[in-house]
C-alpha positions in Angstrom: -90.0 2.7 -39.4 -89.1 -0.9 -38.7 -89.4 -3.5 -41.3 -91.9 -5.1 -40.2 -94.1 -2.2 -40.3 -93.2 -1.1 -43.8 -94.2 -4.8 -45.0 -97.7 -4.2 -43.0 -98.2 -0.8 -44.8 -97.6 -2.3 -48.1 -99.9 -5.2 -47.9 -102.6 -2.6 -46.9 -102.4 -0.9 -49.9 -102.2 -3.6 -51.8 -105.4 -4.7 -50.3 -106.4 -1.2 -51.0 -105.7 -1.8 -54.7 -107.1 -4.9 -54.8 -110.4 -3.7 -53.9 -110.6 -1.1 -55.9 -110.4 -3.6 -58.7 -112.9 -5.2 -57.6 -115.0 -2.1 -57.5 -113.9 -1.6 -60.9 -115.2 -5.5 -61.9 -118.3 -4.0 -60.2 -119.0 -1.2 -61.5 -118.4 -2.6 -65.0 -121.0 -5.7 -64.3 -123.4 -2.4 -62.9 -123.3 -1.5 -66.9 -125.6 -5.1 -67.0 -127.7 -4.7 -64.7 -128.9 -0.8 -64.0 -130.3 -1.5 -61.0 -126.8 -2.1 -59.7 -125.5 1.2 -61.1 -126.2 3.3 -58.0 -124.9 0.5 -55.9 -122.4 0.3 -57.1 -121.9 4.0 -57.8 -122.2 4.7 -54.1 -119.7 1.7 -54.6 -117.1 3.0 -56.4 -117.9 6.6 -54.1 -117.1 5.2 -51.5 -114.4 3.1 -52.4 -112.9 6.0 -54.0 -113.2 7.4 -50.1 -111.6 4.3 -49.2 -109.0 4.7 -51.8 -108.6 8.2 -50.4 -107.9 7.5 -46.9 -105.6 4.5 -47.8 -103.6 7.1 -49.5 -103.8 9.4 -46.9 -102.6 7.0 -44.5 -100.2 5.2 -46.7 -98.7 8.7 -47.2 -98.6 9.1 -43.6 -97.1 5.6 -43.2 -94.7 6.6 -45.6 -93.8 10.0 -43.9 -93.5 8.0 -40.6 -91.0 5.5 -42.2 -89.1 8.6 -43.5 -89.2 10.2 -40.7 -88.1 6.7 -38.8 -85.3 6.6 -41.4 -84.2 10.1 -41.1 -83.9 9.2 -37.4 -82.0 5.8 -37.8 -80.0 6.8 -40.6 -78.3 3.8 -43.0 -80.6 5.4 -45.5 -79.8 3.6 -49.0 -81.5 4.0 -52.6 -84.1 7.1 -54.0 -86.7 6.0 -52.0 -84.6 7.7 -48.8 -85.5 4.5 -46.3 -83.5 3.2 -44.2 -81.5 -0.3 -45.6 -82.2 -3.6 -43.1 -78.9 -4.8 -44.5 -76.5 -2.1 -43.6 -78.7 -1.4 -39.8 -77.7 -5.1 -39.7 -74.2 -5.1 -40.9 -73.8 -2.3 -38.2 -75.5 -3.2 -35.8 -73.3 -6.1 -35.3 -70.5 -3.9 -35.7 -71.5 -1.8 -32.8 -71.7 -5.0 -30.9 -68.4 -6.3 -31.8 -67.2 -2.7 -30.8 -68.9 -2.7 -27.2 -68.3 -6.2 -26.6 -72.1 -7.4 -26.1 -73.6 -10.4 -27.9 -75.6 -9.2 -31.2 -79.4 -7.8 -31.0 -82.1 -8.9 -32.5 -83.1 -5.0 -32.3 -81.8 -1.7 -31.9 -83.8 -1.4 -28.5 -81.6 -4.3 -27.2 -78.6 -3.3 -28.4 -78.9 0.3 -26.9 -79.5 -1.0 -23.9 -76.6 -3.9 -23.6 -74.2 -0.8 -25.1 -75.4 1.1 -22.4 -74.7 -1.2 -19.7 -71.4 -2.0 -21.2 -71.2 2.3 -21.9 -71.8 2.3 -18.1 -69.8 -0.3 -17.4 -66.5 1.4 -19.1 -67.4 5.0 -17.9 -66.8 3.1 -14.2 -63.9 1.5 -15.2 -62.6 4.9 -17.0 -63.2 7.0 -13.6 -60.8 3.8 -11.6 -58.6 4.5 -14.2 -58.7 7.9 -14.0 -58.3 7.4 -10.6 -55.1 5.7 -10.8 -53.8 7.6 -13.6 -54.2 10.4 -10.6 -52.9 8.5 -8.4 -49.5 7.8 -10.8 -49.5 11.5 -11.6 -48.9 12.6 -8.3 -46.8 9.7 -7.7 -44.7 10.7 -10.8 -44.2 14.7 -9.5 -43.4 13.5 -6.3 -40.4 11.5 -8.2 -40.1 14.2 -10.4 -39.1 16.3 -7.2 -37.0 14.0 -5.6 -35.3 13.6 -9.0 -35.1 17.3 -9.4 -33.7 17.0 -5.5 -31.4 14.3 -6.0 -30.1 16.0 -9.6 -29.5 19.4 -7.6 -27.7 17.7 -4.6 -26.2 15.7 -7.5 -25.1 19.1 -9.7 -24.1 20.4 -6.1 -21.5 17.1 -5.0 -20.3 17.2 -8.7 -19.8 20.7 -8.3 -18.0 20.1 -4.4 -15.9 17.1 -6.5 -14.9 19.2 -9.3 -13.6 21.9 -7.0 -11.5 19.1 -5.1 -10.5 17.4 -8.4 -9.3 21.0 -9.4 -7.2 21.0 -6.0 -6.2 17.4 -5.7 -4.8 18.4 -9.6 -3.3 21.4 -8.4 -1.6 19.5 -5.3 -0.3 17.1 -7.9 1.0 19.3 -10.0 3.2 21.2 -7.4 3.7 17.7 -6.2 4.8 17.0 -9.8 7.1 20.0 -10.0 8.8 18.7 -6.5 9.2 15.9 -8.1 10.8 17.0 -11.0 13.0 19.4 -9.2 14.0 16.3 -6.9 14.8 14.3 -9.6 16.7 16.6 -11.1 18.8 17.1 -8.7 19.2 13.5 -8.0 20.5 13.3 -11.3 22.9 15.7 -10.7 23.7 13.8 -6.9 24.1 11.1 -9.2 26.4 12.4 -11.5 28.3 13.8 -8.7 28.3 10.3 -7.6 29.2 8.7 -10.8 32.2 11.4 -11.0 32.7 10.3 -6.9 32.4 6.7 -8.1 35.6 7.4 -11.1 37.5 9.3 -8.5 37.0 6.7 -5.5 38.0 4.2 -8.3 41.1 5.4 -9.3 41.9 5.9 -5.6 41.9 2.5 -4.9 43.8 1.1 -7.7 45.9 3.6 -6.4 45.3 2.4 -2.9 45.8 -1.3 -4.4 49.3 -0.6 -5.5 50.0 1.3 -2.4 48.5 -1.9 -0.7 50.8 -4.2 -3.2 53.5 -2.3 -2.5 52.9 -1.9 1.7 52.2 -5.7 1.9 55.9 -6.5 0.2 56.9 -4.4 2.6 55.1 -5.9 5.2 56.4 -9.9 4.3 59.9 -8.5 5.0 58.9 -6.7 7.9 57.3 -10.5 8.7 60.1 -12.1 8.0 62.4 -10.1 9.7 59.5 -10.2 12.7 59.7 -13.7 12.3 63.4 -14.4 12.9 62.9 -12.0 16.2 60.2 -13.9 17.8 62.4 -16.9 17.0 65.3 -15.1 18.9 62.7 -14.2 21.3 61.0 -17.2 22.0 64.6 -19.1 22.4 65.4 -16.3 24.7 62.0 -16.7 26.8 63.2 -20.5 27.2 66.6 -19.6 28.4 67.8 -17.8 32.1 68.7 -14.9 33.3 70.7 -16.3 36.2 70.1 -18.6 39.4 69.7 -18.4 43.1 73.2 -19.0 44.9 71.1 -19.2 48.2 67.7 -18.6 49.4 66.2 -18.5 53.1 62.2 -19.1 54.0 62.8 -17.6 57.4 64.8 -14.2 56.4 62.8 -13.9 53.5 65.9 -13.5 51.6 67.6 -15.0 48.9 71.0 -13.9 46.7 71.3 -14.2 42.8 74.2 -14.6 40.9 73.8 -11.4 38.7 75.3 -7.8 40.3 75.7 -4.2 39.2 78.3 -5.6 36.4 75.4 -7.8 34.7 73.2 -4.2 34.7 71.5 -5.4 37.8 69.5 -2.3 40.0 67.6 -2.6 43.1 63.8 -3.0 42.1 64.2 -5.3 39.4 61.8 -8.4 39.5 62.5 -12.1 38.6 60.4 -15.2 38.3 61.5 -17.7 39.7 61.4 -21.6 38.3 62.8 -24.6 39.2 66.0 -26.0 37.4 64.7 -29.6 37.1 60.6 -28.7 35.5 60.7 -25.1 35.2 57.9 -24.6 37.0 57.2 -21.5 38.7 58.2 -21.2 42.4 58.0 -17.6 43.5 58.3 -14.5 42.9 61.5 -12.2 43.5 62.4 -8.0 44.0 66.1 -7.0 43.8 67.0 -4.7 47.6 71.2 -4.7 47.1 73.2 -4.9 44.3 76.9 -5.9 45.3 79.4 -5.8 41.6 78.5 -10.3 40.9 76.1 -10.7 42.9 72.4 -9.2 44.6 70.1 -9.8 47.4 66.6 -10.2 46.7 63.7 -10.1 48.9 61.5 -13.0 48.5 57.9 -11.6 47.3 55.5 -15.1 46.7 56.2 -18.5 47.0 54.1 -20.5 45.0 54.5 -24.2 46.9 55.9 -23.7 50.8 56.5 -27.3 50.5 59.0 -26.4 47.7 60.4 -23.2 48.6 62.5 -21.3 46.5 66.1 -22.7 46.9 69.8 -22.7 45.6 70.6 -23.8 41.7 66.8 -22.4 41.1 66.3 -20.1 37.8 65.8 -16.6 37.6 63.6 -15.2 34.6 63.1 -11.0 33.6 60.7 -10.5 30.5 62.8 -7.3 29.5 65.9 -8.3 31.2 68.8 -9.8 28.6 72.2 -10.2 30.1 73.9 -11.2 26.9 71.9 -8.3 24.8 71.1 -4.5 24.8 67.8 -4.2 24.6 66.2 -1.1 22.9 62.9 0.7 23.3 60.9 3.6 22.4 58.9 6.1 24.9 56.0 8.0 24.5 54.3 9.7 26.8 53.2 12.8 28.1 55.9 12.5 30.9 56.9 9.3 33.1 55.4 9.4 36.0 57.9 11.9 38.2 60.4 11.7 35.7 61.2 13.4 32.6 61.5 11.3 29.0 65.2 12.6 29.6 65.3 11.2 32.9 63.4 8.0 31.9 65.9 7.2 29.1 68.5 8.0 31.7 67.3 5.2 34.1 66.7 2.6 31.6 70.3 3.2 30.1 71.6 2.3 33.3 69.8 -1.0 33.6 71.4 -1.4 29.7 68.3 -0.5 27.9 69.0 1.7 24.8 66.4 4.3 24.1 65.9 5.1 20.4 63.3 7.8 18.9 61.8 6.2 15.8 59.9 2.4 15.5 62.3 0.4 13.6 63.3 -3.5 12.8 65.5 -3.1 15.6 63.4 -1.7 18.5 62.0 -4.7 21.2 60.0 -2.8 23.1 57.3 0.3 23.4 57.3 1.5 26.7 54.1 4.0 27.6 54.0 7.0 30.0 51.6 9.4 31.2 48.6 10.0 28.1 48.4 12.9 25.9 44.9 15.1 26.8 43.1 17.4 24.4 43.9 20.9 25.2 40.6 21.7 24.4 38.3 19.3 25.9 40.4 17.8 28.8 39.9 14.2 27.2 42.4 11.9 27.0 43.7 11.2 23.3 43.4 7.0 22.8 46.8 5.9 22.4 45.6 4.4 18.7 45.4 7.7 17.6 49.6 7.8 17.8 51.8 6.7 14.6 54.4 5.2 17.1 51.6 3.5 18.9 50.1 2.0 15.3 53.7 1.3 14.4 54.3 -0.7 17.2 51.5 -2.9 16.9 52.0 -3.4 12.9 56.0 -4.5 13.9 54.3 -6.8 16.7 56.5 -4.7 19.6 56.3 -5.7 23.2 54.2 -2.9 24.6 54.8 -2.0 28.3 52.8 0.3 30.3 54.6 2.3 32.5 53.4 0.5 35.9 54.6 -3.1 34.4 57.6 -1.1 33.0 58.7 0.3 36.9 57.7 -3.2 38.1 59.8 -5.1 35.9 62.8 -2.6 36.4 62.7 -1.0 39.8 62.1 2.4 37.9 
């Protein structure tokens, strides 16, 4: 029952009460006058009728507001009605909960908290919706997770089997390595012990070098005073022309088989007055002072070679016995024997060994390999390296027959 009604109810029986007071009033003024007695007898019956039914239908009111109560609930106190204050109190509560303005009754606010009920349940099923909508979304991550984990597991797996072989690699790379290294440090000791063993071979090969180079200034100095005799000997004669002739061809020197003269030998010719070179001549007859030449170049044939002219042999000393070494593999058509032979007759001594003393090195025929057919350099030779160390005057063999008539 709503307030309002329960306030009605009360003022009815309090009406009710009232005017049974008054029948009471009556009924005792009906003692003063008897003729009001069963007035007011049928009065107070029917009052008491009246009194009846307003109990009846306060009780009635009252079960109603219990049974309005029972239904509403906030029930407070014995009498078991419901209390306006707490239905209020909640009643804005529920409000505040729902989100709709306060009610002046509970019709009102069951029907804005139904709307808003309404309202939500809408709102719930978009949500519900969505929250779908992300579920599905989030299993089809979930699978492409669970894809990109087992292609993951699988290329950690795939690396892990090539990190196990790219470590195995190294390791037999590392062993390699190790066995190279050691055996560099053994090259290296075998090159430190190489290293001692090269030094001490040349200090060794310094005082070899100390003691070839002393030898080698004397051999200088000695070398020294011979190109001195050689160079004054290059400046002076061998002879001169007694008589020369442009139109024989012919011309006669004043050195003969006595001087070592034999028919072959060459001259240069120069003139007595600037030394410069005239012609060329080739000894044909050899009488005992004297020989004839044939007359081989002339270098001016408006100065032809003429009498009182110089005669000049590179080999050739009058005043001297020269001496040279051979070697060769023969000389030409002649023998070494036969060579030395023919050189001794022009007053060349031939010797064997390189010495202080020896002027020239005259070459033959080379040396071949027996095995290959090559020829053998002539720097391979001691004599040959001998020569050139002493600064000898080496003469091939086809200067050497030139030079000599050979």
């Amino acid at each position: 029952m709503t307030g309002p009604n329960r306030g009605a109810a009360q003022v009815s029986v309090m009406w009710v009460i009232a005017l049974c007071v008054i029948l009471v009033f009556v009924a005792l003024f009906g003692f003063t006058s008897q003729q009001k007695v069963t007035e007011w007898q049928e009065a107070a019956a029917q009052a008491q009728s009246h009194e009846t039914d307003a109990r009846t239908a306060q009780a009635e009111a009252q079960k109603a507001h219990a049974d309005l109560s029972a239904k509403i609930g906030f029930i407070a106190g014995s009498e078991g009605f419901t209390s306006l204050d707490a239905l209020s109190t909640e009643m804005a509560a529920a409000a505040s909960v729902f989100g709709v303005p306060e009610a002046p009754n509970i019709e009102s606010l069951l029907s804005s908290a139904v709307t808003a009920y309404q309202k939500a349940l809408v709102e719930k099923r978009d949500l519900e919706a969505k929250v779908a909508q992300l579920r599905n979304d989030l299993d089809a991550r979930r699978s492409a997770h669970q894809k990109a984990l087992a292609e993951k597991d699988a290329r950690i797996a795939e690396l892990t089997r090539n990190l196990e072989d790219t470590t195995n690699s190294l390791n037999q790379r590392n062993l390699e390595l190790e066995r190279q290294r050691d055996s560099l440090r053994q090259q290296v000791a075998d090159l430190d012990a190489q290293l001692a063993e090269n030094n001490t071979r040349l200090a060794e090969l310094q005082r070899q070098f100390e003691a070839e180079r002393e030898v080698q200034m004397q051999a200088n100095a000695i070398l020294a005073s011979k190109l001195n005799k050689v160079e004054r000997r290059a400046e002076t004669a061998d002879g001169s022309v007694l008589a020369a002739s442009t139109g024989l061809g012919k011309a006669w020197i004043d050195r003969g088989r006595l001087d070592r003269i034999v028919p072959g030998m060459e001259f240069d010719v120069r003139g007595a007055a600037d030394k410069q070179i005239k012609g060329r001549l080739k000894v044909v007859a050899v009488e005992d002072e004297r020989a004839e030449c044939e007359i081989l170049e002339t270098a001016n044939r408006f100065d032809p070679i003429g009498e009182d002219d110089l005669i000049f042999n590179a080999v050739y000393d009058p005043t001297r016995q020269p001496v040279a070494v051979l070697l060769g593999n023969g000389f030409g058509t002649l023998s070494a024997t036969d060579m030395a032979n023919r050189l001794a007759e022009v007053g060349i001594l031939v010797t064997r060994e390189i010495s202080n003393e020896v002027d020239y090195l005259i070459l033959g025929t080379p040396f071949f390999d027996e095995d290959t057919g090559e020829v053998i350099p002539w720097s391979s030779r001691e004599e040959y390296r001998k020569a050139q160390e002493s600064a000898l005057t080496i003469v091939p063999l086809r200067d050497a027959m030139a030079w000599l008539g050979l």
